[in-house]
ChimeraX commands (.cxc) that place a marker at each C-alpha (Angstrom):
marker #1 position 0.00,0.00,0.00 radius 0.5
marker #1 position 1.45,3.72,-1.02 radius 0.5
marker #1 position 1.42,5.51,2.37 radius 0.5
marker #1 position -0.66,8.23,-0.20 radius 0.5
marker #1 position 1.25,11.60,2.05 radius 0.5
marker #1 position 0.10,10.19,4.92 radius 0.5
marker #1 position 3.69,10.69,6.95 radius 0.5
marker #1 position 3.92,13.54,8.90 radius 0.5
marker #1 position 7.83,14.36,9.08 radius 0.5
marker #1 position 8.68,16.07,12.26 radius 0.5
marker #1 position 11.71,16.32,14.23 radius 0.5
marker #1 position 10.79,15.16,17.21 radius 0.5
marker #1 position 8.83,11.69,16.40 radius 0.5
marker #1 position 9.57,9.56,13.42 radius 0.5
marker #1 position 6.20,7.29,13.16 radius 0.5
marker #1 position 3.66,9.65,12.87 radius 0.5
marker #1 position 1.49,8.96,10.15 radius 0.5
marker #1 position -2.16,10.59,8.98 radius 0.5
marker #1 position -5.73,8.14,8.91 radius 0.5
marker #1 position -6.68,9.99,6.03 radius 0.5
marker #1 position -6.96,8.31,2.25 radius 0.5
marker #1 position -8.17,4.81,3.17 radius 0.5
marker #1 position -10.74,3.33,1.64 radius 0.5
marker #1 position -13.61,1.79,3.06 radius 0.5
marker #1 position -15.84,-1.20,1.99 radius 0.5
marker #1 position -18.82,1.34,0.87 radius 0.5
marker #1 position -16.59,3.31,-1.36 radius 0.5
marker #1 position -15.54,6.15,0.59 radius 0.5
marker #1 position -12.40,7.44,1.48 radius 0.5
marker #1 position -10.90,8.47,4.93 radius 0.5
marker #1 position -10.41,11.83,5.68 radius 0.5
marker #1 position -7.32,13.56,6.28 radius 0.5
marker #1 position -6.64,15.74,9.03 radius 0.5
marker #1 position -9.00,14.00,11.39 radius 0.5
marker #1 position -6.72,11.48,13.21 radius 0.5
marker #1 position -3.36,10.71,13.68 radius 0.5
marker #1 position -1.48,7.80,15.12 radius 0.5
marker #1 position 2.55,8.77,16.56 radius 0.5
marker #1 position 5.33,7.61,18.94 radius 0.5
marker #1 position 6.40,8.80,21.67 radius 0.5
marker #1 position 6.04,12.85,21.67 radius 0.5
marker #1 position 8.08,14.28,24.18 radius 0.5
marker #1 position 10.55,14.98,21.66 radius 0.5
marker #1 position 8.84,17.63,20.03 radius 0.5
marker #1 position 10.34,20.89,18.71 radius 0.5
marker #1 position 8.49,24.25,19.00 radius 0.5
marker #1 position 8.41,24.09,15.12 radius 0.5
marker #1 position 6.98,20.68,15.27 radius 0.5
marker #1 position 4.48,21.59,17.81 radius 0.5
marker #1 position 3.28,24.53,15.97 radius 0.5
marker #1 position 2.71,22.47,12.39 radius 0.5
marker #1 position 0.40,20.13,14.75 radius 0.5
marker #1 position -1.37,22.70,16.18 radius 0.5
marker #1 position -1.59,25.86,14.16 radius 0.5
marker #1 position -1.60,23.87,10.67 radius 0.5
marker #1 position -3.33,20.58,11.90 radius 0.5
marker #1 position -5.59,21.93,14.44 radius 0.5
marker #1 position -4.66,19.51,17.06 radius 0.5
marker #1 position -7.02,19.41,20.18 radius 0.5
marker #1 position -6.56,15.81,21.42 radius 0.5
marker #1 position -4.07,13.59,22.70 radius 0.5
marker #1 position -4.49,10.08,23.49 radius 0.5
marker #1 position -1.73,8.98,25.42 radius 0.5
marker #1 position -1.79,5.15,26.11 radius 0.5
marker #1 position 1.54,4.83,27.70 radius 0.5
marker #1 position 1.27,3.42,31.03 radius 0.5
marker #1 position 1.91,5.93,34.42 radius 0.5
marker #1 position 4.73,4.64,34.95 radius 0.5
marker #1 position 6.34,5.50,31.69 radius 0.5
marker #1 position 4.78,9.30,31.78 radius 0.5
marker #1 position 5.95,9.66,35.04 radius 0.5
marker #1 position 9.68,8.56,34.39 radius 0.5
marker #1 position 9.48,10.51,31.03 radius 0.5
marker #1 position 8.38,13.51,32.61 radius 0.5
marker #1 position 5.71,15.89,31.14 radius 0.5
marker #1 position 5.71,16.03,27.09 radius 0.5
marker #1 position 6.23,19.83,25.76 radius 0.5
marker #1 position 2.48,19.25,24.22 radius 0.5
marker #1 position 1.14,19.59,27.78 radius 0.5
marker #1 position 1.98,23.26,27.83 radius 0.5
marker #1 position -0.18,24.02,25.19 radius 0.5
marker #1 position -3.09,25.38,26.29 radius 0.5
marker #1 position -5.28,24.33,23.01 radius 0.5
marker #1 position -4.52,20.29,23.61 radius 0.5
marker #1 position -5.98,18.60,25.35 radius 0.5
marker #1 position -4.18,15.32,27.29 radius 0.5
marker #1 position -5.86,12.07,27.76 radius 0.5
marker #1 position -4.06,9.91,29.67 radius 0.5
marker #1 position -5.67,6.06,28.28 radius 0.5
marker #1 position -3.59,3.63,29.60 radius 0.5
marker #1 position -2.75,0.00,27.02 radius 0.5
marker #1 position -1.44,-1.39,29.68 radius 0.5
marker #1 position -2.15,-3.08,33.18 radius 0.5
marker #1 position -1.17,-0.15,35.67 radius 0.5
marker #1 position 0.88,-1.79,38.85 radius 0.5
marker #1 position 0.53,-0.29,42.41 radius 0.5
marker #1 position 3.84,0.53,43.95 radius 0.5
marker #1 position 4.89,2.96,46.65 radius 0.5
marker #1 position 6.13,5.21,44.00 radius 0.5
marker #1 position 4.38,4.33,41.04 radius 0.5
marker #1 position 7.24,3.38,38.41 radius 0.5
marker #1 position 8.71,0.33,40.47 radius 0.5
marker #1 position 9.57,-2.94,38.82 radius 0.5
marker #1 position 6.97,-4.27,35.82 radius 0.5
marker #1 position 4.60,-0.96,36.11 radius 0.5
marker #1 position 7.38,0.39,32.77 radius 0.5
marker #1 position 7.36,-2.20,30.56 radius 0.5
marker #1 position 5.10,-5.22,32.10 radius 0.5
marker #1 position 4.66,-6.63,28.50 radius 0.5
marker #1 position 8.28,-8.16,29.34 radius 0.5
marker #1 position 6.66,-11.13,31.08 radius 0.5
marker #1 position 4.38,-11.83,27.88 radius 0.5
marker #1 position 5.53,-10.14,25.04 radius 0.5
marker #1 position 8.42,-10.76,24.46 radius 0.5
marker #1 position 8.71,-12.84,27.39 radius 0.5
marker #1 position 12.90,-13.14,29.02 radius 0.5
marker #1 position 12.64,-16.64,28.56 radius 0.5
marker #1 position 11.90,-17.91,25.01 radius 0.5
marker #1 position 9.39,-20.90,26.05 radius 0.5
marker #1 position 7.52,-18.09,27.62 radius 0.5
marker #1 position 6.85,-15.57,24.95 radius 0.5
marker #1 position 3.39,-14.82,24.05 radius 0.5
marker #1 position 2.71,-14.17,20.43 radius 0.5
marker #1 position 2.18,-10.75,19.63 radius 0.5
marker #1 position -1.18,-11.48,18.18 radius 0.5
marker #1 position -2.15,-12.92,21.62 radius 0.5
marker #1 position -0.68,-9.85,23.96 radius 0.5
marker #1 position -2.99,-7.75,21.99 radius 0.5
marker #1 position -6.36,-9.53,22.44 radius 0.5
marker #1 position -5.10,-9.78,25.75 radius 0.5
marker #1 position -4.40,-5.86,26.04 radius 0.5
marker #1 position -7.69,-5.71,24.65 radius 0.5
marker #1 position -9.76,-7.69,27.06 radius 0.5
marker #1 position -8.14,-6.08,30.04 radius 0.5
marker #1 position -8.26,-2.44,29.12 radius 0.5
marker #1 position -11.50,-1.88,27.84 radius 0.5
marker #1 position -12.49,1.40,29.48 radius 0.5
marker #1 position -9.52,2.59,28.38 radius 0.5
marker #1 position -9.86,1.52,24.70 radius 0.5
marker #1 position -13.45,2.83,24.73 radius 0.5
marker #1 position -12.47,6.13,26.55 radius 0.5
marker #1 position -9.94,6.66,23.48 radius 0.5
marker #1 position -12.14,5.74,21.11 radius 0.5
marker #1 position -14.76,8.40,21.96 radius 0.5
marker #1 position -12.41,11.13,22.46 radius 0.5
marker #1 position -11.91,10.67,18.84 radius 0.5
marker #1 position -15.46,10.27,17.56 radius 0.5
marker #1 position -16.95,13.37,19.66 radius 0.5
marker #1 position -14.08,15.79,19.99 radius 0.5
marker #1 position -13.87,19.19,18.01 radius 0.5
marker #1 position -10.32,19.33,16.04 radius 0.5
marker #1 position -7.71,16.71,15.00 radius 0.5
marker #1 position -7.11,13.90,17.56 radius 0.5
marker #1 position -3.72,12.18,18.05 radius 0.5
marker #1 position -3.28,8.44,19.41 radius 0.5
marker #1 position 0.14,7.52,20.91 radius 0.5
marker #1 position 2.43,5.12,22.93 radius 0.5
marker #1 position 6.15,5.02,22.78 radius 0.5
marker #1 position 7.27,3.43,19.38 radius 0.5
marker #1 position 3.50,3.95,17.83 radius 0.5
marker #1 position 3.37,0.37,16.96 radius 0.5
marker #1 position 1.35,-2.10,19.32 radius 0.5
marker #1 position -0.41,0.00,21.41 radius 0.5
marker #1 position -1.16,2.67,18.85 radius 0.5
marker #1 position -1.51,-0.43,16.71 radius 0.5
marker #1 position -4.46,-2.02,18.78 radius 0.5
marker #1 position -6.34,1.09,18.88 radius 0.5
marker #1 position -5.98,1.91,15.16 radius 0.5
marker #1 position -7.23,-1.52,14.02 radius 0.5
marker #1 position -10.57,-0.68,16.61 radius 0.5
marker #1 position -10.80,2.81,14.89 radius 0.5
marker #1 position -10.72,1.61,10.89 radius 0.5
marker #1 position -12.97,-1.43,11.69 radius 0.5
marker #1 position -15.47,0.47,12.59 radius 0.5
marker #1 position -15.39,2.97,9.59 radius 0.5
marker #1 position -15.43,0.45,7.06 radius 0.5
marker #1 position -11.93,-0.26,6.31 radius 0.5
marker #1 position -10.88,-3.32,5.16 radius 0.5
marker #1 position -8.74,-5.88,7.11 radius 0.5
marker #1 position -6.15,-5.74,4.47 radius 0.5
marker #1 position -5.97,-2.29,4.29 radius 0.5
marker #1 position -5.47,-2.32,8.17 radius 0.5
marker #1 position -2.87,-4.92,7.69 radius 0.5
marker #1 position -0.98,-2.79,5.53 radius 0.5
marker #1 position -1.58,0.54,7.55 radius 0.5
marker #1 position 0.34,-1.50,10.57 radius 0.5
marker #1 position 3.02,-3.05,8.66 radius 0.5
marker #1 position 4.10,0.89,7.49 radius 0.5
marker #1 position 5.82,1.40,10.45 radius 0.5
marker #1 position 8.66,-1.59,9.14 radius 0.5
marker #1 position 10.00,1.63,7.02 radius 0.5
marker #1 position 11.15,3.68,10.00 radius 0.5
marker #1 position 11.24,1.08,12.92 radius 0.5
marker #1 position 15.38,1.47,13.17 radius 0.5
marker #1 position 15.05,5.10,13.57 radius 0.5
marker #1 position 12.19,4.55,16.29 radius 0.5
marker #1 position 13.96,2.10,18.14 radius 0.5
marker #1 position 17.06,4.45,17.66 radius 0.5
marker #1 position 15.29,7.08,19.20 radius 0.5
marker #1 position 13.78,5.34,22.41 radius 0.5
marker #1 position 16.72,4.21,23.05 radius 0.5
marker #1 position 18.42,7.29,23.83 radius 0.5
marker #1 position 16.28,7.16,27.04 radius 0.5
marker #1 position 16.69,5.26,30.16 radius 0.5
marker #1 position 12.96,4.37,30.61 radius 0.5
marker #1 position 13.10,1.93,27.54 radius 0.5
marker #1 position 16.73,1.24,26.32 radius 0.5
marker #1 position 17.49,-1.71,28.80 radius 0.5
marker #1 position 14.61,-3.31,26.93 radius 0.5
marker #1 position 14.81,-2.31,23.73 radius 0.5
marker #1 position 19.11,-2.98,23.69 radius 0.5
marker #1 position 17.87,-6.72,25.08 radius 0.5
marker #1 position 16.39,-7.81,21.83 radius 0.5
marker #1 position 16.95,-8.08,18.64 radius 0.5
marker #1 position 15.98,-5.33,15.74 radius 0.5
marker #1 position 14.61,-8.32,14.02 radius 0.5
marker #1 position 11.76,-8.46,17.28 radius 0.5
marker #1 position 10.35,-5.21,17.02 radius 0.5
marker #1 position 9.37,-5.21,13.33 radius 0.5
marker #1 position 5.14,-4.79,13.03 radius 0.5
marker #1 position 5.41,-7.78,10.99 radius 0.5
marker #1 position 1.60,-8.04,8.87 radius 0.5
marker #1 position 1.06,-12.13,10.25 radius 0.5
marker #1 position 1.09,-10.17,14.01 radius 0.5
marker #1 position -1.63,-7.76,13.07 radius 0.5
marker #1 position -3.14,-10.70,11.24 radius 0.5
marker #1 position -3.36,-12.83,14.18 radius 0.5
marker #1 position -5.11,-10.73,15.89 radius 0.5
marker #1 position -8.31,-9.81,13.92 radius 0.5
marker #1 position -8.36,-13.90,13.82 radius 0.5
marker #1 position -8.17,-14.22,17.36 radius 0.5
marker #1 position -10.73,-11.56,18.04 radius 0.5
marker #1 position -13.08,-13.25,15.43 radius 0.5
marker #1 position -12.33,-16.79,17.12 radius 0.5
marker #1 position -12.55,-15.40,20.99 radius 0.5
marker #1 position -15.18,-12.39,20.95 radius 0.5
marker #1 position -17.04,-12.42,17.49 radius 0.5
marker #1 position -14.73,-9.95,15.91 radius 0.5
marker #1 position -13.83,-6.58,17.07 radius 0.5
marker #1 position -16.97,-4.86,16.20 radius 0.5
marker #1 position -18.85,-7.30,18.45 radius 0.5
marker #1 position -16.30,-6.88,21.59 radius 0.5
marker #1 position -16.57,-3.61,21.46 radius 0.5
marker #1 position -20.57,-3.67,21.21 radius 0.5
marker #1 position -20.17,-6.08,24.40 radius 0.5
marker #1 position -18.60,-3.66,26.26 radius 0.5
marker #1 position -20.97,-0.70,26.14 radius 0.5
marker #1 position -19.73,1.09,22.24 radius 0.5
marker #1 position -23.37,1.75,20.74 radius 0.5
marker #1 position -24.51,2.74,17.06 radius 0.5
marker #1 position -24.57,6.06,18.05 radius 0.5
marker #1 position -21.01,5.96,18.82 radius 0.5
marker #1 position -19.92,4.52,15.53 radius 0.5
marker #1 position -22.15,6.92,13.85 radius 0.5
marker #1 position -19.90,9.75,15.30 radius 0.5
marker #1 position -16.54,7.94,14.68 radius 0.5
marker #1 position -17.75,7.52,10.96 radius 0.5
marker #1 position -18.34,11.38,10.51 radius 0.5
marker #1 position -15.50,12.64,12.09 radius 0.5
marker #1 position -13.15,10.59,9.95 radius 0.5
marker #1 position -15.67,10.35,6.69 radius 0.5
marker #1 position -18.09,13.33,7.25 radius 0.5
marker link #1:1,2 radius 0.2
marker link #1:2,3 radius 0.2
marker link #1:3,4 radius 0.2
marker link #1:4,5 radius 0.2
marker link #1:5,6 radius 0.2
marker link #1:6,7 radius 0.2
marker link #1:7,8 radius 0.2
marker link #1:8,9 radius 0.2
marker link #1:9,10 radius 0.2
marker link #1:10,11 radius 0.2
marker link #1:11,12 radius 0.2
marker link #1:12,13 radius 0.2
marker link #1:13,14 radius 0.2
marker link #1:14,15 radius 0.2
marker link #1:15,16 radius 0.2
marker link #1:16,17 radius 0.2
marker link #1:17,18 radius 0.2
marker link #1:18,19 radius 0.2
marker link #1:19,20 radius 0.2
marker link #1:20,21 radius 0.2
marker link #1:21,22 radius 0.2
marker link #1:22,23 radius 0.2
marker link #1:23,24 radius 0.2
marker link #1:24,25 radius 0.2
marker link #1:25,26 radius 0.2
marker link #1:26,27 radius 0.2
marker link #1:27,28 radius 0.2
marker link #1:28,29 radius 0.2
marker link #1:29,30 radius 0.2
marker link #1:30,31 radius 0.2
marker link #1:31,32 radius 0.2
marker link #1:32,33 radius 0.2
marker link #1:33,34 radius 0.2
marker link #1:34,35 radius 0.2
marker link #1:35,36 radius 0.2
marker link #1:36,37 radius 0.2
marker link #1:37,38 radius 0.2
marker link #1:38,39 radius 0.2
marker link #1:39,40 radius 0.2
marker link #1:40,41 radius 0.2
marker link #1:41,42 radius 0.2
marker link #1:42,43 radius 0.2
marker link #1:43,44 radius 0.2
marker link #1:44,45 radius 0.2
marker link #1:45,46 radius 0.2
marker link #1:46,47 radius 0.2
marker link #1:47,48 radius 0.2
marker link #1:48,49 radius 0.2
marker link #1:49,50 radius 0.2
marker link #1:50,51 radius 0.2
marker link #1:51,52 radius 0.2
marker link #1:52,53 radius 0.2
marker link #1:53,54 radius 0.2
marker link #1:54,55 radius 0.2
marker link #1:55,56 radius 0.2
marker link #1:56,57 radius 0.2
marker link #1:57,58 radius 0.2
marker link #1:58,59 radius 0.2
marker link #1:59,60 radius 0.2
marker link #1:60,61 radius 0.2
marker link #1:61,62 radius 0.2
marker link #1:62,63 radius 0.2
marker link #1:63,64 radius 0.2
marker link #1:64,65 radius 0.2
marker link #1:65,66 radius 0.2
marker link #1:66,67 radius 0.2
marker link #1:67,68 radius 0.2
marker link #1:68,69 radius 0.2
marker link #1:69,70 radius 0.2
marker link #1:70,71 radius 0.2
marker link #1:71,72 radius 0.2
marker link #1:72,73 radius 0.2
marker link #1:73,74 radius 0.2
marker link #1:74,75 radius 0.2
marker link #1:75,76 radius 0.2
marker link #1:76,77 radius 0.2
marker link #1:77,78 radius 0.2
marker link #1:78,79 radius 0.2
marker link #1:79,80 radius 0.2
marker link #1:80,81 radius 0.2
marker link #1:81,82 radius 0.2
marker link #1:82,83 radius 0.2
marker link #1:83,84 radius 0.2
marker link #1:84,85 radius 0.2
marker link #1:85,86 radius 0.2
marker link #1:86,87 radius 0.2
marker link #1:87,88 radius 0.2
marker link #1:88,89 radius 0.2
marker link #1:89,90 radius 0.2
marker link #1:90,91 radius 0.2
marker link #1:91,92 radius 0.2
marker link #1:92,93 radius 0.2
marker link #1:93,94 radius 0.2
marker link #1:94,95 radius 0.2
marker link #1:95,96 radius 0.2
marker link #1:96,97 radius 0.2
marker link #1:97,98 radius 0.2
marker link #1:98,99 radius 0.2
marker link #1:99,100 radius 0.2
marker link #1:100,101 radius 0.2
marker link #1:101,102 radius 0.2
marker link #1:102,103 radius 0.2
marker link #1:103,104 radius 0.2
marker link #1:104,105 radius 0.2
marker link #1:105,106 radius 0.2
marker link #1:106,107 radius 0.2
marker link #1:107,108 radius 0.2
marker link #1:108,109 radius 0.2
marker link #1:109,110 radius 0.2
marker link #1:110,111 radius 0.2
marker link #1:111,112 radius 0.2
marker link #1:112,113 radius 0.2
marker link #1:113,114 radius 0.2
marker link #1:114,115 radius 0.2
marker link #1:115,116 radius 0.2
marker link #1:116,117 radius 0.2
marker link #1:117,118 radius 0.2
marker link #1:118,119 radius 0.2
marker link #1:119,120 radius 0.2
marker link #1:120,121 radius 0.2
marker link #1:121,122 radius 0.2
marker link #1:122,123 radius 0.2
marker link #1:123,124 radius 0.2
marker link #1:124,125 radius 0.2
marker link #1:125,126 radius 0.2
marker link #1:126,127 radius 0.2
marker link #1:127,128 radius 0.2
marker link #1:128,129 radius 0.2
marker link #1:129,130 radius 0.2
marker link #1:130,131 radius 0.2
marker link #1:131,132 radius 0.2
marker link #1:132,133 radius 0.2
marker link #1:133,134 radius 0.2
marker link #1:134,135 radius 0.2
marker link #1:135,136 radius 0.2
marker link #1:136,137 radius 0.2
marker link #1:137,138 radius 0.2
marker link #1:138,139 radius 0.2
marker link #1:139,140 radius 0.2
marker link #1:140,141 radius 0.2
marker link #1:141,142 radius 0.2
marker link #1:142,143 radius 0.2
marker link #1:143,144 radius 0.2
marker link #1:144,145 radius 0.2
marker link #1:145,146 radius 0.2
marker link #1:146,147 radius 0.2
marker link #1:147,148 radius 0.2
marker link #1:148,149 radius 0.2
marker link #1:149,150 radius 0.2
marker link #1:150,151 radius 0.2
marker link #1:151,152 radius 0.2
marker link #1:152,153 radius 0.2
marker link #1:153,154 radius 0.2
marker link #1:154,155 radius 0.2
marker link #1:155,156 radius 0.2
marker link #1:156,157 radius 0.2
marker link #1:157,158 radius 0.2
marker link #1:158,159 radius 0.2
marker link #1:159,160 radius 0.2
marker link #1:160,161 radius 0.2
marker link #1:161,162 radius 0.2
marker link #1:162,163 radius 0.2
marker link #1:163,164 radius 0.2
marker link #1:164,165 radius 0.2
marker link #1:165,166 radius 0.2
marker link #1:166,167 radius 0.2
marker link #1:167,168 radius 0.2
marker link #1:168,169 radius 0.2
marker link #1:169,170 radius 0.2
marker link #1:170,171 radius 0.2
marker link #1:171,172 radius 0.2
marker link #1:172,173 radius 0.2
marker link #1:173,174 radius 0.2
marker link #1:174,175 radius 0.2
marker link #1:175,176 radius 0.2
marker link #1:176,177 radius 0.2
marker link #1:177,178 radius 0.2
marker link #1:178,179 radius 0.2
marker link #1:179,180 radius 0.2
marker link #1:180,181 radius 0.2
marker link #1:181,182 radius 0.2
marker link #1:182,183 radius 0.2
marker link #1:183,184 radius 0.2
marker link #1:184,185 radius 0.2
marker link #1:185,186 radius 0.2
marker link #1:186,187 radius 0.2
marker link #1:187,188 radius 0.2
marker link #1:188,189 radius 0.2
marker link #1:189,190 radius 0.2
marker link #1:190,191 radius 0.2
marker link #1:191,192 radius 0.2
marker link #1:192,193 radius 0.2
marker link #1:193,194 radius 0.2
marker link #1:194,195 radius 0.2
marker link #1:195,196 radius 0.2
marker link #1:196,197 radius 0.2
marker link #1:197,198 radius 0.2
marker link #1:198,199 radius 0.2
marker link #1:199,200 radius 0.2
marker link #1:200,201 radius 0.2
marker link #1:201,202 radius 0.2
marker link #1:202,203 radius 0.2
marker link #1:203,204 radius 0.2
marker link #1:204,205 radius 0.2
marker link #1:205,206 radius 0.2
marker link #1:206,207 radius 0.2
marker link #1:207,208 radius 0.2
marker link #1:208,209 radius 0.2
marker link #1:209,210 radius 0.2
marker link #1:210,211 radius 0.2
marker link #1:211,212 radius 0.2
marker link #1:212,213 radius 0.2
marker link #1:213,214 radius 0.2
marker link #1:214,215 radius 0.2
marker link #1:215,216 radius 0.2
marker link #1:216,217 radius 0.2
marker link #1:217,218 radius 0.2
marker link #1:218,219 radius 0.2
marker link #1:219,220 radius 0.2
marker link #1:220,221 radius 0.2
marker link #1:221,222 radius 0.2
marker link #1:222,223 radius 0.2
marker link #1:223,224 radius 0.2
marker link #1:224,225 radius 0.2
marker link #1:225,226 radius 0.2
marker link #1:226,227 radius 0.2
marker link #1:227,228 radius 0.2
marker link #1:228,229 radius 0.2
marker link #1:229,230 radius 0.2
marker link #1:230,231 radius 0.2
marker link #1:231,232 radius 0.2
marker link #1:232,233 radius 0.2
marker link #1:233,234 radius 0.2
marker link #1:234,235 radius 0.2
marker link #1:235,236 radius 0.2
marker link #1:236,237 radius 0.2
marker link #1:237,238 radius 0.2
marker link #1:238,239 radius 0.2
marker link #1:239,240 radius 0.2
marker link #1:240,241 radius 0.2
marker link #1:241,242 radius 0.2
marker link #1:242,243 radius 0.2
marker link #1:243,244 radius 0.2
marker link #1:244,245 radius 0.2
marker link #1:245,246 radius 0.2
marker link #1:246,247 radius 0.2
marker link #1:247,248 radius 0.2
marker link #1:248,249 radius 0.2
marker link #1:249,250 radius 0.2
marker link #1:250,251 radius 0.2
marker link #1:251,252 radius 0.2
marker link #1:252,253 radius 0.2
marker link #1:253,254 radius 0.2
marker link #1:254,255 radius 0.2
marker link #1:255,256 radius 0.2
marker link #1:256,257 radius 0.2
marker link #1:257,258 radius 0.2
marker link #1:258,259 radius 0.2
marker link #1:259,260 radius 0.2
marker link #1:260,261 radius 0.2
marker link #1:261,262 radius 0.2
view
């Protein structure tokens, strides 16, 4: 799939990408300027910050790094901007410690995905059904933030990729785009993942982690985002159906549509 324009080159992130020029099953065509899907921000120059504002008309930011990674990272320059607003969605199970970045609250997807020991790894497919099923006010909360808000809306984790990656998939399905299409969306950040990884690991809060691996593991390889959607159809009817299961109604859908159709 041509990424159609859809990067947005700043400075201070490398995977930040535009929703817009999708198709959809009924023939219509995503938006631009509605959405946008990123890695970590705190990076941002005052030039960058101004195109996303001033040019973009960014008013939302979906955040779904855990606390303990904010908190360690400190606040991101966008949360001086008076005109953005921060929503702080969490992806990830949040873990109660004394000060609130001990241990597995960082980076707890190191017990499942990948795992330190190789008989233990959980497929990637797997940790994100499983992210799904256990953050679901969170994933909702995003969700509508994007379908009622006023402005462009931006979705974010740390490399953009799984997190970003779970919520993306939820947003196209229910506009109507097709699984390929979202297939291929995910797979576009294999063009800049060694300048992501580059990038977070210039920072204590994920380089142990990141320096552990291999580049070959954090590729969004297309069979990951694949297994998903299959094990969403095979464990909770599909994503459109776990999300209806969990309180998303017609009238939300109808909301998410226009802002990134209408």
């Amino acid at each position: 799939m041509s990424s159609n324009g859809r990067w947005i080159d700043l400075v201070g992130a490398v995977n930040v990408r535009d929703l817009g020029g999708l198709p959809t099953h009924d023939g219509s065509t995503t938006k631009f300027g509605r959405i946008l899907r990123a890695d970590n921000l705190q990076d941002l120059t005052e030039a960058d910050i101004d195109y996303l504002v001033d040019t973009l008309g960014l008013r939302d930011v979906l955040d779904l790094r855990s606390g303990a990674e904010i908190t360690l990272e400190g606040p991101g320059p966008l949360t001086r901007v008076p005109d953005v607003a921060i929503h702080h969605f969490s992806l990830l199970a949040e873990v109660e410690g004394e000060s609130g970045v001990d241990g597995e609250a960082v980076l707890p997807w190191t017990k499942d995905y990948p795992a330190q020991a190789e008989n233990t790894w959980l497929p990637p497919g797997e940790f994100y059904l499983k992210t799904l099923k256990e953050r679901p006010e969170s994933v909702l909360g995003a969700l509508r933030v994007m379908a009622y808000g006023d402005g462009a809306a931006l979705a974010h984790c740390a490399a953009g990729k799984d997190r970003t990656g779970i919520l993306v998939a939820l947003t196209l399905t229910i506009v109507g785009v097709p699984r390929e299409v979202i297939v291929e969306d995910y797979a576009l950040t294999n063009t800049r993942i060694e300048r992501i990884v580059e990038r977070l690991t210039r920072t204590s809060t994920y380089a142990d982690d990141l320096n552990s691996r291999p580049m070959s593991s954090h590729f969004a390889l297309p069979e990951a985002m694949e297994s998903f959607l299959d094990l969403a159809d095979e464990h909770v009817g599909g994503l459109a159906a776990w999300l209806s299961s969990e309180g998303w109604t017609s009238e939300d859908s109808d909301a998410l549509r226009a802002r990134l159709l209408g």
